[in-house]
Backbone bond lengths (Angstrom), bond angles and torsions (degrees), N, CA, C in turn:
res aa  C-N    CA-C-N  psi(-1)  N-CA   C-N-CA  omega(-1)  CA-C   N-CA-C  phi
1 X - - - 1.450 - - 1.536 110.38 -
2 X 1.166 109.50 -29.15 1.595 117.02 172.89 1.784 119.74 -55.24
3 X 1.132 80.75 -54.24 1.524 103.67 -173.10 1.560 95.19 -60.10
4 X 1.397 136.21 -38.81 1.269 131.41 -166.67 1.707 107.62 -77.40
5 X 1.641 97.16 -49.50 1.439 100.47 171.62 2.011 121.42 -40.05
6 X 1.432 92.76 -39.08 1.670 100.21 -172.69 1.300 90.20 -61.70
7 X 1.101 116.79 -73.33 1.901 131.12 -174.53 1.383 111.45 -20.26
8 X 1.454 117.98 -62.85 1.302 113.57 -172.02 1.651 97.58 -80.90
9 X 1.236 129.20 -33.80 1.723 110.18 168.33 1.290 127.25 -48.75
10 X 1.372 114.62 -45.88 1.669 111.70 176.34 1.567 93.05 -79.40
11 X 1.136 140.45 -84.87 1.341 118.36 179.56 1.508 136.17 15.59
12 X 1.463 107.66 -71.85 1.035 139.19 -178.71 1.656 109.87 -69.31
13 X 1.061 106.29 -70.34 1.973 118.51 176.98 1.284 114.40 -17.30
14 X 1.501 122.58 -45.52 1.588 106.83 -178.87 1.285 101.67 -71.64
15 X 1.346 120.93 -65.78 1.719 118.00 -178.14 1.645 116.48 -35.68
16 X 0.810 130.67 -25.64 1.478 137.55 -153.94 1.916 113.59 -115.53
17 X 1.415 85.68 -34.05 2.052 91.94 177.89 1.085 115.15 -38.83
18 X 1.543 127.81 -59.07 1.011 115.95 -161.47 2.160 122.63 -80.35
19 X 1.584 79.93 -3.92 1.406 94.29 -171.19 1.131 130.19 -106.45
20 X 1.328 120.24 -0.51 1.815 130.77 -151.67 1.893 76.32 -158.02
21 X 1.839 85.75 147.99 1.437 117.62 151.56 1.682 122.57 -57.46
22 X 0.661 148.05 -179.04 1.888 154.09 166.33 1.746 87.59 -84.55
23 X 1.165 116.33 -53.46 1.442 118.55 -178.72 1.704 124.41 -40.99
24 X 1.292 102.49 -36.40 1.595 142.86 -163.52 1.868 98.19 -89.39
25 X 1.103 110.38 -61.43 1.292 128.52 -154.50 1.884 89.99 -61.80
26 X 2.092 97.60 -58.84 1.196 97.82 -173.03 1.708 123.53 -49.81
27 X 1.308 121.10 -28.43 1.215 131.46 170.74 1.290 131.89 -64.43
28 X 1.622 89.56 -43.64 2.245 101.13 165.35 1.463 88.81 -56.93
29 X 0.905 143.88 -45.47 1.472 120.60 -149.51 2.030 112.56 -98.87
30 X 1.098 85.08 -21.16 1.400 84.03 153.18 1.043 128.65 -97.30
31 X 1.338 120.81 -14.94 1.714 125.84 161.89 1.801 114.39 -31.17
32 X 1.590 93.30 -56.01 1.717 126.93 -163.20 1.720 93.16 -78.76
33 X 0.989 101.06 -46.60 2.126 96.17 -174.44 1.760 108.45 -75.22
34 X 1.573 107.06 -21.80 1.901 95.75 158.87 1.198 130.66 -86.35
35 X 1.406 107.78 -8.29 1.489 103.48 168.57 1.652 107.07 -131.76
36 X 1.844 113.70 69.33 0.986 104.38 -165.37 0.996 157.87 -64.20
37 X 1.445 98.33 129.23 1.865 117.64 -160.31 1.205 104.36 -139.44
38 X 1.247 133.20 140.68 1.106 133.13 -178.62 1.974 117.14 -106.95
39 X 1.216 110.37 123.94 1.646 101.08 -147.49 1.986 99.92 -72.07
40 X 0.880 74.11 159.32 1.652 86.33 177.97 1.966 123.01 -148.03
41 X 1.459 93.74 116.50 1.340 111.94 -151.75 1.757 98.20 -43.73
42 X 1.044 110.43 -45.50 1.628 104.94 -176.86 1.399 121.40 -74.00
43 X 1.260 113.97 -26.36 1.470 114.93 164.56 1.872 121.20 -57.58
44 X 1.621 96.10 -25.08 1.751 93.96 -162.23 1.450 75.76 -106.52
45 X 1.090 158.74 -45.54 1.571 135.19 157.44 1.189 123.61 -30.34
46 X 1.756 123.15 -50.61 1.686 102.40 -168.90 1.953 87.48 -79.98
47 X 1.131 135.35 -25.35 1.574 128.52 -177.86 1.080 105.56 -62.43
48 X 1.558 121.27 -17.90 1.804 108.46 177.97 1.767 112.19 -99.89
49 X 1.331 103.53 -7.17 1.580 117.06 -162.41 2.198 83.81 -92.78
50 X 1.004 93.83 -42.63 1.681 85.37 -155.26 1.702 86.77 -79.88
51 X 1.405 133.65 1.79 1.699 120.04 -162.10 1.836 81.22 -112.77
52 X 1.135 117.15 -28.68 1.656 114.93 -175.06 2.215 85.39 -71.43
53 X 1.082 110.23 -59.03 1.216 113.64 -157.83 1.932 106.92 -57.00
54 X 1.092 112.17 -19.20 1.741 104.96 -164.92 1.853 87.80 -118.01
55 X 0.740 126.07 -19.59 1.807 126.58 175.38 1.524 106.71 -91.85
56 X 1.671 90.47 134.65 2.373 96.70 173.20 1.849 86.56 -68.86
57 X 1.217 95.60 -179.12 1.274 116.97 -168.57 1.224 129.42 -83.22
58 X 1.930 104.31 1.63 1.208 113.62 -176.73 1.696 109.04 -138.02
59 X 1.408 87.21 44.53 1.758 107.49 -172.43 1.794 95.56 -93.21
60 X 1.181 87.87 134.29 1.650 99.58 175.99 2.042 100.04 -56.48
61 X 1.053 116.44 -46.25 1.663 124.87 -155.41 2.165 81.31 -59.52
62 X 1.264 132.93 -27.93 1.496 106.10 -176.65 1.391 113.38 -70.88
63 X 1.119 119.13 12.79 1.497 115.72 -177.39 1.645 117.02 -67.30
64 X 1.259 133.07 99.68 1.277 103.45 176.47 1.578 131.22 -38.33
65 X 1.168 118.94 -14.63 1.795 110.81 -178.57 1.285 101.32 -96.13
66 X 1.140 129.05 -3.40 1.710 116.55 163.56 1.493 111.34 -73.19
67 X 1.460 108.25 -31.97 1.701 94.52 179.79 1.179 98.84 -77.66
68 X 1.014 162.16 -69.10 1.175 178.63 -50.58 1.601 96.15 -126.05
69 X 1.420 114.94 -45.17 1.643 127.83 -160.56 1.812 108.57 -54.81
70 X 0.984 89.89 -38.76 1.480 106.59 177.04 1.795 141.41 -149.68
71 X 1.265 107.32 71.44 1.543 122.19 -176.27 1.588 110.77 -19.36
72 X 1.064 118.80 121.35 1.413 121.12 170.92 1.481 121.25 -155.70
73 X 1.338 124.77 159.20 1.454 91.50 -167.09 2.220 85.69 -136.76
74 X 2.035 86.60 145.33 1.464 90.83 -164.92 1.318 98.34 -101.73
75 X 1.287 117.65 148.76 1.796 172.02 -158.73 1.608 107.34 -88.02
């Protein structure tokens, strides 16, 4: 489980540097290692492209830490 946690941290880290705390980051990645999934940069892009696209612009859901709550990948 360790080993997965690392995985999705470096994984994740470029997408996320400029946007998340270390505090933040450490949590996305354990978000993804409790319900294991291993993150994948294009999956959390089209999940942020289709949540910008169906929410006005002042919808709580664009927050990056709302996706964050639960890794899933959309269909």
């Amino acid at each position: 489980m360790y080993g997965q946690f690392c995985e999705n941290y470096d994984e994740s880290y470029p997408v996320l540097r400029e946007e998340s705390s270390h505090d933040f980051h450490r949590f996305f990645a354990l978000s993804y290692t409790i319900h294991d999934t291993v993150f994948e940069q294009n999956v959390y892009e089209r999940l942020m492209r289709t949540i910008k696209h169906k929410t006005s612009r002042f919808s709580a859901l664009r927050s990056l830490y709302t996706v964050t709550c639960r890794p899933c990948s959309i269909e």
